[in-house]
C-alpha positions as CSV (number, residue, x, y, z in Angstrom):
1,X,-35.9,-24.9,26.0
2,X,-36.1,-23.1,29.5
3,X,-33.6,-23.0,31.5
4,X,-34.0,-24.8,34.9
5,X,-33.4,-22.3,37.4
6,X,-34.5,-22.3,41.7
7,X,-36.5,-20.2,43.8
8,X,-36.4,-19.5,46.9
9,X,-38.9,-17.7,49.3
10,X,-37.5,-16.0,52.6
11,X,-39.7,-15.3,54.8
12,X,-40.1,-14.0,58.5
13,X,-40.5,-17.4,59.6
14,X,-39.4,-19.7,56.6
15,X,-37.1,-20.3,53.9
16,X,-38.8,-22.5,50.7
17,X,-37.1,-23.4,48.0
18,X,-38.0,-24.8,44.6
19,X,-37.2,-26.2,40.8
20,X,-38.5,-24.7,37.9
21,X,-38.0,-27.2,35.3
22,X,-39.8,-27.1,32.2
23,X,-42.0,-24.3,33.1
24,X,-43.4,-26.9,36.0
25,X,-42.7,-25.8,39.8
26,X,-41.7,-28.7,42.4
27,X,-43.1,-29.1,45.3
28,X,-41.1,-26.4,47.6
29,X,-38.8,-27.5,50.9
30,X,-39.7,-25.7,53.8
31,X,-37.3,-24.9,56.9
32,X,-37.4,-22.2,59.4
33,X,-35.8,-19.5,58.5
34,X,-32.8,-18.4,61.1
35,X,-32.9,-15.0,63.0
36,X,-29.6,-15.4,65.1
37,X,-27.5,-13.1,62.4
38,X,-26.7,-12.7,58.8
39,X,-23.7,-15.0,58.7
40,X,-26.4,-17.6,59.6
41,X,-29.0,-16.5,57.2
42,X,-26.6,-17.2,54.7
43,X,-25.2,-20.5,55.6
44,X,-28.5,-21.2,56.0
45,X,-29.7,-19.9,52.5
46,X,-26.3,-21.8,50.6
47,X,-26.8,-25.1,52.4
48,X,-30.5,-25.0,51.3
49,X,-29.9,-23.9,47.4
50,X,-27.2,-26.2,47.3
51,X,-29.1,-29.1,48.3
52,X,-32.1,-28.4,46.4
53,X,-29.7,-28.2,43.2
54,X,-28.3,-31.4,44.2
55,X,-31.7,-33.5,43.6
56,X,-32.7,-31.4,40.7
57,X,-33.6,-33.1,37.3
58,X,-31.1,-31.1,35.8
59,X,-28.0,-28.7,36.2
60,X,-29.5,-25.5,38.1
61,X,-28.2,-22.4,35.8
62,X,-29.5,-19.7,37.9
63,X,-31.0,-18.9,41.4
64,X,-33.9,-16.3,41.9
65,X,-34.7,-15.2,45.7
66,X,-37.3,-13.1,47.2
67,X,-36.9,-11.1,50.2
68,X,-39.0,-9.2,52.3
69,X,-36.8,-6.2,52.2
70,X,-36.5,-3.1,50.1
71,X,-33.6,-4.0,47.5
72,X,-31.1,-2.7,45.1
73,X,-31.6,-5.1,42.3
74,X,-28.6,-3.3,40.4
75,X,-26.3,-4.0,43.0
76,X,-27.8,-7.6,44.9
77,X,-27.8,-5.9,48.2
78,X,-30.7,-6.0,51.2
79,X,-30.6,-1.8,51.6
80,X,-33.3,-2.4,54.6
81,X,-35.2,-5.2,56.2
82,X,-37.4,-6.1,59.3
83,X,-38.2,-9.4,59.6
84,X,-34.8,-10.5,58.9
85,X,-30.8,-9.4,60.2
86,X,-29.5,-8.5,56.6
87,X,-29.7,-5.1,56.5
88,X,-27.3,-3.5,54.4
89,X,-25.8,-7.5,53.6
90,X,-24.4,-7.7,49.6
91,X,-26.8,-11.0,49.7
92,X,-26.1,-11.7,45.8
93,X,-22.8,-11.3,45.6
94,X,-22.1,-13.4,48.5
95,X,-24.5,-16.3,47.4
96,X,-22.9,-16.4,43.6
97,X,-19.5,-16.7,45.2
98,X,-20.3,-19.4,47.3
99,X,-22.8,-21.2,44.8
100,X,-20.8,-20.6,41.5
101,X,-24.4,-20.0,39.7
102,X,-25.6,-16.5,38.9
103,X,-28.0,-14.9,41.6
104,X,-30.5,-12.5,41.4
105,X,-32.5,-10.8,44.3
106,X,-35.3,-8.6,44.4
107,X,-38.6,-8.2,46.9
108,X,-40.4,-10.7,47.8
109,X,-43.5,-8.9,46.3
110,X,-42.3,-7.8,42.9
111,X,-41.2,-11.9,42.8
112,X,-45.2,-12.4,43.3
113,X,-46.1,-10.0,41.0
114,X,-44.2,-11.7,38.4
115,X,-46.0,-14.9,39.5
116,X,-48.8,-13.5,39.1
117,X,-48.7,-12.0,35.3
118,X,-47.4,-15.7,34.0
119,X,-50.2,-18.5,33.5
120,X,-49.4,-21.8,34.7
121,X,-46.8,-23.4,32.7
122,X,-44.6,-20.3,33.0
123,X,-45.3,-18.4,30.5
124,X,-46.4,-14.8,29.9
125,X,-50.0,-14.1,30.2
126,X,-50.6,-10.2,31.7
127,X,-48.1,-7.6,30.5
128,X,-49.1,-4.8,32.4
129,X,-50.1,-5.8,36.1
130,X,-50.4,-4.1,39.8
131,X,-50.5,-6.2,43.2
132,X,-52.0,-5.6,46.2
133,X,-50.0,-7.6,48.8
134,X,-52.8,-7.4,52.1
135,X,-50.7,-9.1,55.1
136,X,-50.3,-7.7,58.4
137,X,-48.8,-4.4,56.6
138,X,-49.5,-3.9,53.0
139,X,-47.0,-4.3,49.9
140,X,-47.1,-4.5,46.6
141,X,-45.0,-4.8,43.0
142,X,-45.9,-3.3,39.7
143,X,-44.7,-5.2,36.3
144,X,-45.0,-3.1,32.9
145,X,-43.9,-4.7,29.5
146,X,-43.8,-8.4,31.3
147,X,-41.0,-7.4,33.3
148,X,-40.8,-5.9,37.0
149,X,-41.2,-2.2,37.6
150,X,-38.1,-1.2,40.0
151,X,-37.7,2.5,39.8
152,X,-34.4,4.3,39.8
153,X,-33.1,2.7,42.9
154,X,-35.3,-1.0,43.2
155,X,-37.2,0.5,45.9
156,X,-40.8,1.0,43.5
157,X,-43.8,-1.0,44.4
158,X,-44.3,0.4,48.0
159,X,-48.2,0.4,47.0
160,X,-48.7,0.6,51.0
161,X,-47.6,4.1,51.7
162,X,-49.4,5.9,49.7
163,X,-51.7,8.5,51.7
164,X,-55.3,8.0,50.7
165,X,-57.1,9.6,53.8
166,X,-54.3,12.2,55.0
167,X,-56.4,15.6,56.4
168,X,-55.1,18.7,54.6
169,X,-58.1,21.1,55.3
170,X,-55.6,23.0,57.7
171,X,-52.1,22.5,55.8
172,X,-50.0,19.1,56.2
173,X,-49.8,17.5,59.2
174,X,-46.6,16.7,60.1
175,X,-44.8,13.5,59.4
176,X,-44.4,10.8,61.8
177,X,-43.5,7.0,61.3
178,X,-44.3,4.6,59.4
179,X,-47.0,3.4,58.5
180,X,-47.9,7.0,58.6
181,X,-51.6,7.8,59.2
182,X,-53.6,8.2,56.4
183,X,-51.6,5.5,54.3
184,X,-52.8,2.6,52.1
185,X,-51.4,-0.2,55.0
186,X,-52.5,2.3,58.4
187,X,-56.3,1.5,56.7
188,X,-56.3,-1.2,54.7
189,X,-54.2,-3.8,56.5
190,X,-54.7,-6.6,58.4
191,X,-53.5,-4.9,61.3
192,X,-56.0,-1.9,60.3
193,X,-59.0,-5.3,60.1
194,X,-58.0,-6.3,63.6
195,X,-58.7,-2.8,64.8
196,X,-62.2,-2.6,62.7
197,X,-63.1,-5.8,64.3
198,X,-62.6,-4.6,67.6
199,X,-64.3,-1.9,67.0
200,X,-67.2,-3.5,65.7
201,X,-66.8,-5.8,68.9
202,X,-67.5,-2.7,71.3
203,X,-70.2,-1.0,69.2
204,X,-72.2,-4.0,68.8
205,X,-72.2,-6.2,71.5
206,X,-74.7,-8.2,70.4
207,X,-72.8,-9.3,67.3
208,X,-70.7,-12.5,66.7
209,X,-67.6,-10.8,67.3
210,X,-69.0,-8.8,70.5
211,X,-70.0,-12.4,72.1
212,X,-66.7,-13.4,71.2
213,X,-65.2,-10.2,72.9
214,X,-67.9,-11.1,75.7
215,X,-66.5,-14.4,76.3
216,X,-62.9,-12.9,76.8
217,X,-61.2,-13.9,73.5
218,X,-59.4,-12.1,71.8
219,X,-61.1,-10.5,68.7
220,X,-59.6,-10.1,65.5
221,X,-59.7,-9.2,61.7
222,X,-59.7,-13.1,60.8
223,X,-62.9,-13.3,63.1
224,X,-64.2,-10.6,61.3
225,X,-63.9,-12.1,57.7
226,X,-65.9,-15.7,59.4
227,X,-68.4,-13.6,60.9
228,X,-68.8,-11.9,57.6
229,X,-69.1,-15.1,55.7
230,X,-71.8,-16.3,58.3
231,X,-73.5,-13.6,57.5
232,X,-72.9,-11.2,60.6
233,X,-74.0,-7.7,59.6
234,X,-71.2,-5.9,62.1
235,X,-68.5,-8.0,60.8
236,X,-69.8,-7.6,57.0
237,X,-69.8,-3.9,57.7
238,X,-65.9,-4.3,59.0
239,X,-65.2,-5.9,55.7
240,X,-67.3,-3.4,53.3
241,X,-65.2,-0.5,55.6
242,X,-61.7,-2.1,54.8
243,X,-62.8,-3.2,51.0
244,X,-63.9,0.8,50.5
245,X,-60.6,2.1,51.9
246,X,-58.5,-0.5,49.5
247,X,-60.8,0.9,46.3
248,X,-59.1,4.4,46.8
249,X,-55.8,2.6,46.8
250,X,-56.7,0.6,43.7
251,X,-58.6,4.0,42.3
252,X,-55.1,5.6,42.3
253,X,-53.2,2.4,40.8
254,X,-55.3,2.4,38.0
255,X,-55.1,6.3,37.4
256,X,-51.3,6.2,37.2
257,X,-50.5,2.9,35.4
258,X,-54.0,1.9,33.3
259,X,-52.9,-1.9,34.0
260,X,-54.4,-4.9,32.4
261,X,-55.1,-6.3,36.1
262,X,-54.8,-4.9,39.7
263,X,-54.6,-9.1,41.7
264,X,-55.3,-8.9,45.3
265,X,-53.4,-11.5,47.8
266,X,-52.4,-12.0,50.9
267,X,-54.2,-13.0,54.3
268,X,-57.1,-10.6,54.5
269,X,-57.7,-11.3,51.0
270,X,-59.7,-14.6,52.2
271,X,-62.4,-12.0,52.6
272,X,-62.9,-12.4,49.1
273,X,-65.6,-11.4,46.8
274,X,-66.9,-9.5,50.0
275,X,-64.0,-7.2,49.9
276,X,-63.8,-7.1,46.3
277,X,-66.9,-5.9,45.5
278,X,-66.3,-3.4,47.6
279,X,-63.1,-2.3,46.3
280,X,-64.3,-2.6,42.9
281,X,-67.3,-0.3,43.5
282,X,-65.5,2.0,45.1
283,X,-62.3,2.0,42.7
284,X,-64.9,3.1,40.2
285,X,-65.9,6.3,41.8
286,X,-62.3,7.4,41.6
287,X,-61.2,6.4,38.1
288,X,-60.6,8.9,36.1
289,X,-63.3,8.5,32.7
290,X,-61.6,6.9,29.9
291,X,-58.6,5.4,32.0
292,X,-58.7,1.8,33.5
293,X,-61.5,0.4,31.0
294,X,-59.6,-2.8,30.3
295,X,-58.4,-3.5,34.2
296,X,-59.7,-6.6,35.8
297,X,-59.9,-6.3,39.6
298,X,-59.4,-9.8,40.8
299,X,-57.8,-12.0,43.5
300,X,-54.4,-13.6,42.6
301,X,-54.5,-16.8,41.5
302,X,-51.0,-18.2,42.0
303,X,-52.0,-18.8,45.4
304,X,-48.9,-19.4,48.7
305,X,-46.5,-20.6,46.1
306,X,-46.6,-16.8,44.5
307,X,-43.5,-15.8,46.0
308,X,-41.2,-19.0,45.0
309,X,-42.6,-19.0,41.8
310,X,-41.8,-15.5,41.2
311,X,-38.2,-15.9,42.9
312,X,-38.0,-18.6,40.0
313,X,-39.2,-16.9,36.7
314,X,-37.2,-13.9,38.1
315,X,-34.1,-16.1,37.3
316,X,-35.0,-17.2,34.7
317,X,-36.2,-13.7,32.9
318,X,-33.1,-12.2,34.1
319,X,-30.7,-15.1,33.0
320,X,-32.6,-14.7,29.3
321,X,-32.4,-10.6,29.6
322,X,-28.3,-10.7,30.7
323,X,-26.8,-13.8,30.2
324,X,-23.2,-14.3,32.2
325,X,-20.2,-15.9,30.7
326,X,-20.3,-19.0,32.2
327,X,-22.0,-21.2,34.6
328,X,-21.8,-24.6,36.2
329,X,-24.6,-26.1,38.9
330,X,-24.1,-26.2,42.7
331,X,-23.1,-28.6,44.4
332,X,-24.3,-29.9,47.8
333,X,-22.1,-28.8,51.1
């Protein structure tokens, strides 16, 4: 029998939290998710696991959380974050202490990877997988043999950075933050959609999204993927744009890690077949002959519960892969 295990989901703005029991995921709590300092964040993080494990159907033997943060899985500590103060914060070492159950943290979007290569009831489905993670930035996770790919310090997956359009006719330009121009996220983003809607806006006034510019709103890559589904030839031409520059991302996915599926999430993924298509066609221009011809190119399925499932089968896969000596369920504080 599986072992029931939580996950939990912390985000920017909220924490969830959830029971995998079974191979069936509860329904997730939500709560905001506190910014004041990392003392907090863990208070908050405890009081929520250990109510959740409280109410569940049976003893909790492990906890699985995902964090928007590059991570040393080896050692449970946040080495960077953005959204969130626990930069440089021993996260699962502080968490088993005050929970008594065996913790395990990793990014947010290697948990939604792992999601994303199990079927419904939990179990594994895709052994060799690559996500796409299109947000405002652009991340990613990469799972070979079922499991998650970390690297040699837990910071692999940053699918993002990789340069796809950096000029080198006149030698390398020089570095300079990051995103850095030419990168995956600086042109296939959502922030990199707002600025082709804009653009499209200005060019073509006479489209939906210039008469929304017109009109003195603010104009946006969401507007662009409506217009685009309304049929708006500017805004389907934003779309195409952003769809092409993710193919040379996906293009170089598939060259380095032949994967049975390359899933697509996040917001701007709403564009959907539109930007698929796109991606697809392009992707296959750049693949090298021979490599890739048994990846399927498709939107993830495991839809805004990705990351808390993911948090949770991580637990669970790691409790199976290393089990500790002992455990004994939290109790509520």
């Amino acid at each position: 029998m599986s072992p029931t295990v939580l996950g939990v989901d912390v985000g920017g703005t909220k924490i969830a939290v959830a029971v995998l029991h079974d191979g069936q995921l509860s329904a997730a709590s939500l709560e905001p998710s506190s910014h004041t300092d990392g003392g907090h964040v863990i208070d908050q993080l405890a009081s929520a696991i250990a109510d959740r494990a409280a109410a569940a159907p049976a003893p909790i033997e492990a906890v699985g959380i995902g964090v928007p943060s590059v991570i040393d899985f080896a050692a449970g500590r946040v080495r960077s974050t953005v959204n969130l103060p626990l930069s440089d914060v021993p996260l699962r070492d502080l968490l088993s202490e005050r929970l008594s159950l065996p913790v395990f943290v990793d990014n947010d979007a290697n948990c939604a990877a792992l999601a994303e290569a199990h079927d419904d009831d939990g179990q594994p489905d895709v052994q060799h997988l690559v996500m796409f993670t299109l947000g405002t930035g652009v991340g990613g996770g990469i799972i070979i043999g079922g499991r998650i790919y970390r690297g040699a310090t837990g910071a692999a997956g940053e699918m993002g950075h990789q340069l796809i359009g950096l000029p080198l006719d006149r030698g390398v330009p020089p570095a300079t933050h990051f995103p850095q121009p030419g990168s995956l996220e600086s042109l296939a983003s959502g922030r990199a959609l707002d600025a082709l809607a804009i653009r499209a806006a200005q060019e073509h006034p006479d489209s939906a999204l210039g008469r929304l510019a017109a009109a003195g709103q603010t104009v946006a890559g969401p507007d662009a993927v409506h217009a685009a589904h309304a049929g708006d030839p500017a805004a389907i031409a934003a779309v195409l744009l952003l769809g092409q520059r993710l193919g040379v991302g996906i293009a170089n996915a598939i060259n380095v890690f032949d994967p049975e599926v390359v899933a697509i999430s996040g917001g701007v993924s709403s564009a959907g077949e539109l930007l698929l298509d796109a991606a697809r066609e392009t992707a296959g221009r750049y693949v090298l002959p021979g490599v890739g011809t048994r990846t399927e190119i498709r939107l993830a399925r495991s839809g805004p519960d990705a990351g808390v499932r993911g948090a949770a089968l991580l637990a669970a896969q790691e409790l199976a892969h290393d089990p500790p000596p002992a455990r004994r369920p939290a109790q509520a504080r």
